[in-house]
N, C-alpha and C positions, 0 to 999 in steps of 0.2 A: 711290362715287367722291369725296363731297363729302369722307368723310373722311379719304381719302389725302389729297387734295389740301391741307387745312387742318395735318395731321399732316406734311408734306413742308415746308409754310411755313415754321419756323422754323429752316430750313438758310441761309434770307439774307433778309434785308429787298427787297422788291420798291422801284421806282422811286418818286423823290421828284418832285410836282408844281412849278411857277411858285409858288404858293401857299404849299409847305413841306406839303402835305398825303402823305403816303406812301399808294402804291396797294398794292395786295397784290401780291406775283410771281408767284402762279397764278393763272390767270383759268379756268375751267371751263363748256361751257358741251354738255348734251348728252353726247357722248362725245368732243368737242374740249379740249386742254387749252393754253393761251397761259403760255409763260414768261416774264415780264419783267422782268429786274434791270440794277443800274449796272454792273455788271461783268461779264467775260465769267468769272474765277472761280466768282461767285455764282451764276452759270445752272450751271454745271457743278457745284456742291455740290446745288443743289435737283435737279437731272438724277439725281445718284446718289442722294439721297434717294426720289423717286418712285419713280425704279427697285427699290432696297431692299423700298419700300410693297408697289408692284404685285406683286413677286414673291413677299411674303410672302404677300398676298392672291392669290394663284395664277392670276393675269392677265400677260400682256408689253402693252407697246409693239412697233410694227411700225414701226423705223425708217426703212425704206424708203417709207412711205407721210407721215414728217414732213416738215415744211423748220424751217430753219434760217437768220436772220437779224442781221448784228451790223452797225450805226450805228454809226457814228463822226461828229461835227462833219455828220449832215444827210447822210452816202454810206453804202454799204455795201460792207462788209470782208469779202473771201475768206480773209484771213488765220487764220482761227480755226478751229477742227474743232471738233464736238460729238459724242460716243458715245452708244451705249445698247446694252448688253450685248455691247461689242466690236462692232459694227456702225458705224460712220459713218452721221450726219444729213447726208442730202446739203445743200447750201445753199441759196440761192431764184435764186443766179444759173446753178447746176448744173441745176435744174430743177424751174422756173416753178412754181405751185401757180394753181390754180382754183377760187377758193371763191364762189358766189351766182351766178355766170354771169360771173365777172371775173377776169382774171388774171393775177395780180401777178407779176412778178419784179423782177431788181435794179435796173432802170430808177429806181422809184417814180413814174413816171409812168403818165397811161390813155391816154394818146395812141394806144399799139399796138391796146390791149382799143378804141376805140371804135372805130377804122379795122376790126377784124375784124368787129365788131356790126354796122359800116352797108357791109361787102363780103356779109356771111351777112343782111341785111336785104335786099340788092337782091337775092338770088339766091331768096328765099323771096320775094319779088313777081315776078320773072321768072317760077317757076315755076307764081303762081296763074294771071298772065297768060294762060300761052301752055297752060293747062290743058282750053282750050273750054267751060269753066263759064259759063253765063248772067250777070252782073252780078252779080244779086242772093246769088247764090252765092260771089260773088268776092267780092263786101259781107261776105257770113256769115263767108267764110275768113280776110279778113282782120281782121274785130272780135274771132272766135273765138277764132284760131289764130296770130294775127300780135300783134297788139296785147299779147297779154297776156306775151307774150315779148319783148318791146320794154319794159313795164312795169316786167320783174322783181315 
């Protein structure tokens, strides 16, 4: 995968730092792939580049399982569409993505993701509660079984 992804690079220059330092536009990491460019053209040249890659190397993309995010000025723009093999990337305000236990959409804020953590945190302590476990069982479940979910 590393070297589609390096072989796809030169369809556009990835995004420019504060610095003047340029990052790369693909980012890979696992079987996750991050597109980042200044422009919504140049994601769409590197998009068909990959695509080109993957299909030579006899793999797809599962559009329906991407998202799809374009910034403007610090918001996010529904304005734009992305393909992949005549399919539509849905967007992130279309539908949300979940990655580490957190779930981004077009908001950019976590306000919603903590209010669901600390509604699904009181319902997994109501549940050890009202379970008739001795204490020290209730200790176990929740050091065990709680905590480390809360941790991430």
């Amino acid at each position: 995968m590393n070297m589609l992804t390096k072989s796809a690079e030169p369809e556009c220059r990835g995004p420019r730092t504060n610095s003047g330092q340029r990052q790369p536009p693909i980012r890979a990491f696992m079987d996750d792939l991050t597109v980042m460019t200044e422009s919504v053209p140049g994601c769409r040249w590197i998009l068909k580049g990959l695509e080109e890659l993957v299909e030579w190397a006899l793999m797809r993309f599962k559009p329906a399982k991407s998202r799809s995010m374009v910034l403007r000025k610090g918001k996010v723009v529904d304005k734009f569409r992305f393909n992949i093999a005549d399919t539509a990337i849905p967007s992130i305000s279309e539908k949300p993505v979940k990655s580490l236990g957190k779930v981004f959409d077009c908001s950019l804020r976590d306000t919603t993701s903590i209010q669901s953590t600390c509604t699904e945190l009181d319902g997994w302590l109501k549940s050890v509660d009202k379970s008739g476990l001795p204490g020290k069982f209730k200790a176990w479940v929740y050091l065990h079984g709680i905590l480390p979910r809360i941790q991430g």
